[in-house]
N, C-alpha and C positions, 0 to 999 in steps of 0.2 A: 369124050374126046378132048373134052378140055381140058383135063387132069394130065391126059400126055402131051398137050403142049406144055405143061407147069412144068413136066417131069426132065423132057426134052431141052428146054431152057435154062433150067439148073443145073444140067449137064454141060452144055454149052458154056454158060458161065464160069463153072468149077472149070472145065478146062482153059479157059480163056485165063482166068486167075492162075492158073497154076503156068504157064506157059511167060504171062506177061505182068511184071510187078508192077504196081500201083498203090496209092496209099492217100485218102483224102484228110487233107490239114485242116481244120474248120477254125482251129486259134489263132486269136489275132494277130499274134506277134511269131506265130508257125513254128511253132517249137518243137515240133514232131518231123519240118523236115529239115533235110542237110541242105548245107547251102552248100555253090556252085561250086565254088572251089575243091569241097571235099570230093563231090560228085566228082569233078576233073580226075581228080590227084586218082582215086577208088578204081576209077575205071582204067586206069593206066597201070597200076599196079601189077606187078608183073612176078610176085614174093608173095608165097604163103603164110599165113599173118595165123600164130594163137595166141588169145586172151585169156587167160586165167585171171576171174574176180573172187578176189577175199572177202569182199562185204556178203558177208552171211552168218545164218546163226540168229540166236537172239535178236533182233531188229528193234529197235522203236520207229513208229510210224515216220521219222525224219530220215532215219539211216532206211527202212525201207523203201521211200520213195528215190530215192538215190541210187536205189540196187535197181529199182524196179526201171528206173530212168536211163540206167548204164546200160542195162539188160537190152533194153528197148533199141537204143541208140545203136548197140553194136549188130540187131538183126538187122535195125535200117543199111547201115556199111555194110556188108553181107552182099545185100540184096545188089548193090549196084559194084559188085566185085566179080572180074571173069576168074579167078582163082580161088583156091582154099582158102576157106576164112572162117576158123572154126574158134569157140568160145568153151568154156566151162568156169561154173561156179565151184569154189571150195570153200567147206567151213574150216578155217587152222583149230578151231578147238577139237577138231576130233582126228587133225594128226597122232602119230605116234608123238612118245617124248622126244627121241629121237629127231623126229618127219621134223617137229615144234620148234626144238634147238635148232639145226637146218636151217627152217624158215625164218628166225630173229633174226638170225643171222645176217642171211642176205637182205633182211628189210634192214640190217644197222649198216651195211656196206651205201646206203642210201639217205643214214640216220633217218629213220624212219622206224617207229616202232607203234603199238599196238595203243590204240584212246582209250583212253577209260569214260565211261559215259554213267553219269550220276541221275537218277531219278525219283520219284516220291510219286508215288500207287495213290491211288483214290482212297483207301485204309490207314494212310499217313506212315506206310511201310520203306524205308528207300533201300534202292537196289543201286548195285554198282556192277555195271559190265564191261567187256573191254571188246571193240568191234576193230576190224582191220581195213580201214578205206582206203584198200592199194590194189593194183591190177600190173600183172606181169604181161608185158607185151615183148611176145617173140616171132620174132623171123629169121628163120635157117636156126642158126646157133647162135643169134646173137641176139639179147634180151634188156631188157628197162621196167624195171619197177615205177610205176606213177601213182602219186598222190591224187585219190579224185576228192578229196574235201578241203575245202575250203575254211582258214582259220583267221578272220580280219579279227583284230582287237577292237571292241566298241560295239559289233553287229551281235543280236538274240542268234539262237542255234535255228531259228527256221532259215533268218538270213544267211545266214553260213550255208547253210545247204541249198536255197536258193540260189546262190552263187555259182554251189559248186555241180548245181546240174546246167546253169550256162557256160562253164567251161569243160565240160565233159569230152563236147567234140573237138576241142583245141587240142587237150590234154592228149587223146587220144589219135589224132593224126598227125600231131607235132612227135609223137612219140615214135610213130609207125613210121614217118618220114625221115627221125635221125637216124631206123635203123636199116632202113632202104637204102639212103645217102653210100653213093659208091665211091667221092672224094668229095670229104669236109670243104666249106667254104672257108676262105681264110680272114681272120683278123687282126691286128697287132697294136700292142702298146710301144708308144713312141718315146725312145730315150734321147738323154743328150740335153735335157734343160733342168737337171735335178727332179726328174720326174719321180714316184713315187718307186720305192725298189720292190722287183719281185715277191720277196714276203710279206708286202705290206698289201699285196693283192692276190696271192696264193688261192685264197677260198673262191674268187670270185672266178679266176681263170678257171679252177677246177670245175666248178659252175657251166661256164662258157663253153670248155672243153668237150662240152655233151652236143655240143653243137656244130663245133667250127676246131679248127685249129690254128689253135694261139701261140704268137710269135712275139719278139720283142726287141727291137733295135732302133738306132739310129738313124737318121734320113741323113745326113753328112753330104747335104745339098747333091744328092743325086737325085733329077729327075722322073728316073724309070722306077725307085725302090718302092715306091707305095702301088705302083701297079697289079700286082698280082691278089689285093685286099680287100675284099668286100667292103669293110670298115676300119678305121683307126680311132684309140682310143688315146686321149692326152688328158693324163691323170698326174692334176695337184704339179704343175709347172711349179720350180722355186727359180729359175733362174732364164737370163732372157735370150728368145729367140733370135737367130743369126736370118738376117735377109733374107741367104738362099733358102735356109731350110721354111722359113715363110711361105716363099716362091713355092716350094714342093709342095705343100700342102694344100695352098692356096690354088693351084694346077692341077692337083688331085681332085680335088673337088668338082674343078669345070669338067670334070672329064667322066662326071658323075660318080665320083667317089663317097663315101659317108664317114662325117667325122660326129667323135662325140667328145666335149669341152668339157673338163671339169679343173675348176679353176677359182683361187681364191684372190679374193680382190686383197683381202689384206691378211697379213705376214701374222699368223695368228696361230701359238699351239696349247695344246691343255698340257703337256708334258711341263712346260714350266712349272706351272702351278703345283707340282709333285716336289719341289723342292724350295717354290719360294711363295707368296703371298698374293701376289698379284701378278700380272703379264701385262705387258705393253705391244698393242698390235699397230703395225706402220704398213704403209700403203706397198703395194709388190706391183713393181714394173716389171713387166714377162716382156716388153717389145710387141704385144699379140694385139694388142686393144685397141687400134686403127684398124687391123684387117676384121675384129669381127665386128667394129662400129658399120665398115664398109656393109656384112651381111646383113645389117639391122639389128645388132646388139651393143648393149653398155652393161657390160657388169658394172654394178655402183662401187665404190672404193668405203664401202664402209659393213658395220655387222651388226645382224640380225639377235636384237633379246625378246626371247618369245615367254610367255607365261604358258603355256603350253610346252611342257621342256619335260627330256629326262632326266634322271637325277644321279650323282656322285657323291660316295662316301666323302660323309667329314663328320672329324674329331668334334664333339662337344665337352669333353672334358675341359673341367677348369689345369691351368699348368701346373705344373707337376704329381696329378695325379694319374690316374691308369688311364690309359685311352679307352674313350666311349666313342665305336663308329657307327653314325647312322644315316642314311639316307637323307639327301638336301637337294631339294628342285635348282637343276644349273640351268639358267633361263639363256644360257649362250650354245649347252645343247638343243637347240629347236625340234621339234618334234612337226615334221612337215606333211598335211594333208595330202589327197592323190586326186589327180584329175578322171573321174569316175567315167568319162567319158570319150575315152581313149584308148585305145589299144594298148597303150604302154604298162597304163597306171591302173587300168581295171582291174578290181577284183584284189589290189595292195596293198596290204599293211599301212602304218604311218611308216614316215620315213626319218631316221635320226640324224638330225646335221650337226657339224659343229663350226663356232666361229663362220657361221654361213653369210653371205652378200644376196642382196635382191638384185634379180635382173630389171634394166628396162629398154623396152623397142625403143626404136628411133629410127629416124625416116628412110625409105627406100629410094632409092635411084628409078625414074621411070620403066625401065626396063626390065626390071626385076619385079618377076610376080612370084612374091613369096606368102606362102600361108603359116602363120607363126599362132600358137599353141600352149597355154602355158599345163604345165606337166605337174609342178609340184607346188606348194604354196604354205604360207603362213598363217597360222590360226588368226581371229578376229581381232586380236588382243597382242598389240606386237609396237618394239619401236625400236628404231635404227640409232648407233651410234658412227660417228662420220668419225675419220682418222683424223687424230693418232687417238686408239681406243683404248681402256683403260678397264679391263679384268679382273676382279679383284677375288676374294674369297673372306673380305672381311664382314659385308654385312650382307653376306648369304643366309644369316638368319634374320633378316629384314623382311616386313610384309610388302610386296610390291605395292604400290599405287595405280588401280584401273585408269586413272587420268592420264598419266606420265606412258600409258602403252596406248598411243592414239593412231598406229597404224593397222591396217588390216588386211589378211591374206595378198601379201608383199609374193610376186613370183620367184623362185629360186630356181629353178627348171622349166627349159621352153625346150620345144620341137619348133623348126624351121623347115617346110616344106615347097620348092619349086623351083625356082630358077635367080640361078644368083650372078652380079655384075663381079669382076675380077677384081680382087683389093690391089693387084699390078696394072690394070689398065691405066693406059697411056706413061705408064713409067719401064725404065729398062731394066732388064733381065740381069740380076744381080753377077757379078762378074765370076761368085765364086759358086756358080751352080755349075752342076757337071751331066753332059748329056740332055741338055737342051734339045739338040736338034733332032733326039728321037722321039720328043713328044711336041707336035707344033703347039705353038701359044694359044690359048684360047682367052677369049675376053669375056664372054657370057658362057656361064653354065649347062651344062644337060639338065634335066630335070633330077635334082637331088636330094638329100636331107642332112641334118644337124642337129644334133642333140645338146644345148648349154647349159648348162649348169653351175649356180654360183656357190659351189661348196665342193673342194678337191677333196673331203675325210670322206663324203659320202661312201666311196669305194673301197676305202683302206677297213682292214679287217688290222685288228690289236693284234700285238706279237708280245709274248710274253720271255723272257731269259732270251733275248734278239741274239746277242754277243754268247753265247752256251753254244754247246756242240750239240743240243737239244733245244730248239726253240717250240716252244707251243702256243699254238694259233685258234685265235677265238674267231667262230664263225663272224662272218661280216653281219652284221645287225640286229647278235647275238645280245643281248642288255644283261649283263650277270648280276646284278641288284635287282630288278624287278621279275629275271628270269625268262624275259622277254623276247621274241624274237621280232622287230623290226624289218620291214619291208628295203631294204638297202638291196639287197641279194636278188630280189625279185627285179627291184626296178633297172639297174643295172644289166641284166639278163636280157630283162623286154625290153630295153632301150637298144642295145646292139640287136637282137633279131629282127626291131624292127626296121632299124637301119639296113640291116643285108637281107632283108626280105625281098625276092623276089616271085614267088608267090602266090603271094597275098594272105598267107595261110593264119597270118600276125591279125587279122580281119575277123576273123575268127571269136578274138576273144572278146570282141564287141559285140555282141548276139547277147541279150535280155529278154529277159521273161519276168514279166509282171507276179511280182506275190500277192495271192488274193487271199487275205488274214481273215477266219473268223471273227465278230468283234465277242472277243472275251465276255464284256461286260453284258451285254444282251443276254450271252447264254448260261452266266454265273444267274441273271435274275429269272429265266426262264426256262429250264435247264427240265423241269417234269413237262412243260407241255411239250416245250421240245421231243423229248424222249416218246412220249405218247402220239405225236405225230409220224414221227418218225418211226415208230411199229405199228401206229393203227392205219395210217393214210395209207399203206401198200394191201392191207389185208381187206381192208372196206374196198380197194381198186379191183381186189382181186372177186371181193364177194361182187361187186356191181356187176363185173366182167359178165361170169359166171351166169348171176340172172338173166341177164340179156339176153345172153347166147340160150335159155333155156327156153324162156319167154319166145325167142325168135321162132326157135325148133319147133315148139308148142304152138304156133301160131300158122307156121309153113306145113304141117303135119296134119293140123285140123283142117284146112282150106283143102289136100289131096282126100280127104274123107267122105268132105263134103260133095 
């Protein structure tokens, strides 16, 4: 009788299972389930979602546990969807040539193309394969290629893939929601102060584009024109701010608006140096630097020489013989670390500045409760020069001095998060603002944010033959001497979304998962008993088992006999 209740209650069960999802997380950091927000966004979903994953094929255990983690991840979504949400794996090496060309194709429409993955066999044999860690995510007819790996310069290939199974599910419903989105949020760069021109931020708008829709004009002291914005972006100001249009910005914000500053304290370009010796940097009055002292900033008026820097061709030839160009560390390109613990900057490249300024806090108005963040920073090894600064290219082949670099991870990039006092309180409303009275005055902020930044190149992408009826454009923190791609592109990206997040989906990318590392060394010295454990401890479990169970029978069997 007892055997149909077993039978009875595994029926029960299997139905109960199959009727009602569940799923127990027993890791500490719950890596197995989705956080709440996705769960929201999943369940609301109202568009039939297919995944197509290309990592397949060939695997090494790194790239398997990625697949095996995507795999995984996209039944969890699944489960908590009232719609079609279907998946397939494909290997592209066993497309047609045809199918093959096709698919380069649309992954170069992405520039995205195919890793090649270098390794050495236990027989000192090395193999070279090419794996594809992209996933096509479509809804209705409209589709997005995503990168699921993860490429930080400096991190081993576990950490990479580490990484890139904690942003698996950002990637993946950041991707599902730009193509749900049934009208883009908007954002705009703001002209009118010699701000930086269109080409010199092309890639990044392109970039943004995948998200929002990007705009570009003037505030021409009208009140209402920043309204319809999620965010505004003011990139690399050379000339200064008019009252009103302060006013607008400054009102934009109370009104829960998001702005992101990028901005150089002093008057500083590397194009000089392409024609003459040296550069001379002077201090750049924007008009701006009372109202964001008001938020709780001072960009410093001076620049950043990092020993930690990228580097620019230069001539070694003696004069008058053939130019010899080679690679020379410019320690006024700074190469800026990432605040690993933040939504913006997680999981990013280093960042390449040029001519860059440190930020620093300074004191808030009671009233103001703001939570300030620093974002980007300076290696350990760093020292400031105050204006008027002096650039030279003469003794670039000089060894720095560790002394002479006595600063250390100086901030270049803050987040400002809460509630901000009016840089116009208790003053009048500049006389040549227009439309005033469609937005009443506010003196304290809605809950908002700001992103500062002391280095306006951060965003500018290189433009090659500018003045040509063909100009060509190097991605934004593209490095053509070390081949390099730089984290510019990324942080810029994540800094606007998370500005116009509302949400919270930007939360996401903050989700870690602890790497638990064999230690190498233990198993390089012990590596046969290892092995012998590891095949005899299962066999000897299975022989004890066995006995047991024979011994028990043998013992239950004699006692009915007896």
């Amino acid at each position: 009788m007892k055997y149909l209740y077993i039978i009875v209650g595994l029926v029960v069960v299997n139905l109960l299972a199959s009727t009602y999802y569940f799923r127990i997380d027993l890791t500490q950091e719950k890596r197995f389930t989705l956080a709440d927000v996705t769960k929201t966004y999943l369940a609301e979903l109202d568009s039939q979602v297919f995944v197509r994953l290309y990592l397949d094929g060939e695997l090494n255990p790194g790239f398997t546990r990625l697949q095996r983690s995507t795999n995984e991840l996209l039944d969890e979504m699944r489960a908590y969807t009232h719609v079609s949400f279907m998946k397939t794996t494909i290997d592209p090496h066993e497309y047609t040539k045809a199918e093959f060309e096709e698919f380069n194709e649309t992954l170069a429409e992405y520039n995205y193309a195919g890793v090649p993955v270098f390794e050495t066999k236990e027989d000192g044999q090395k193999t070279r394969t090419v794996v594809y860690p992209y996933a096509m995510v479509q809804v209705g007819s409209r589709y997005a290629i995503i990168n699921l790996l993860e490429n930080i310069s400096g991190l081993s290939g576990e950490e990479n893939l580490n990484r890139s199974v904690e942003n698996l599910e950002y990637r993946l419903i950041d991707a599902i929601h730009r193509l749900t989105m049934k009208d883009k949020p908007r954002v705009a760069f703001i002209e009118g102060q010699g701000e930086l021109e269109e080409i010199d931020v092309v890639d990044v708008t392109d970039a943004l584009s995948a998200h929002f829709a990007v705009d570009r004009g003037q505030i021409n002291g009208d009140a209402t024109i920043l309204d319809p914005y999620k965010a505004v972006i003011v990139a690399k100001p050379t000339e200064k701010f008019s009252e009103a249009d302060k006013y607008v910005l400054d009102q934009y914000l109370m009104r829960g608006g998001r702005v992101m500053w990028l901005l150089d304290a002093v008057s500083m370009t590397l194009d000089t140096l392409r024609t003459q010796a040296q550069t001379v940097g002077l201090y750049g009055d924007y008009n701006i630097e009372d109202q964001l002292f008001v938020y709780g900033f001072r960009v410093n008026p001076i620049v950043i020489e990092d020993m930690s820097c990228a580097r620019i061709p230069i001539s070694i030839a003696p004069e008058g013989q053939k130019s010899q160009i080679v690679p020379m560390p410019w320690r006024f390109s700074p190469l800026f670390s990432a605040n690993m613990r933040n939504a913006i900057t997680r999981n990013i490249s280093l960042v390449k500045g040029d001519f860059a300024s440190s930020i620093d806090t300074v004191g808030l108005a009671e009233e103001m409760e703001v939570k300030r963040t620093p974002l980007l920073r300076s290696s350990a090894y760093t020292r400031e020069h105050r204006t008027p600064v002096m650039a030279t290219l003469m003794n670039i082949h000089d060894k720095p001095q560790q002394q002479d670099f006595n600063k250390s991870h100086l901030p270049v990039a803050m987040l400002a998060e809460g509630t901000f006092k009016s840089a116009f309180s208790h003053r009048p409303i500049p006389s040549a603002v227009r439309n005033s009275q469609k937005n009443p005055r506010m003196e304290k902020s809605e809950k908002t944010a700001m992103v500062v930044v002391g280095d306006g190149d951060i965003i500018r992408n290189d433009v090659r033959f500018r003045n040509s009826g063909e100009p060509q454009i190097t991605p934004l923190g593209y490095d053509e001497i070390s081949r390099q791609t730089f984290g510019n592109k990324d942080f810029i990206v994540n800094a606007v979304q998370y500005l116009a997040d509302e949400d919270g989906l930007m939360d996401l990318r903050n989700r870690t998962f602890t790497l638990r590392l064999l230690d190498k060394a233990r198993i390089s010295e012990g590596t046969t008993m290892l092995k012998v454990m590891a095949i005899g401890l299962p066999v000897l479990f299975v022989v004890i088992i066995g006995l047991l169970i024979y011994f028990l029978r043998k013992r239950a069997y004699s006692r009915k006999i007896a």
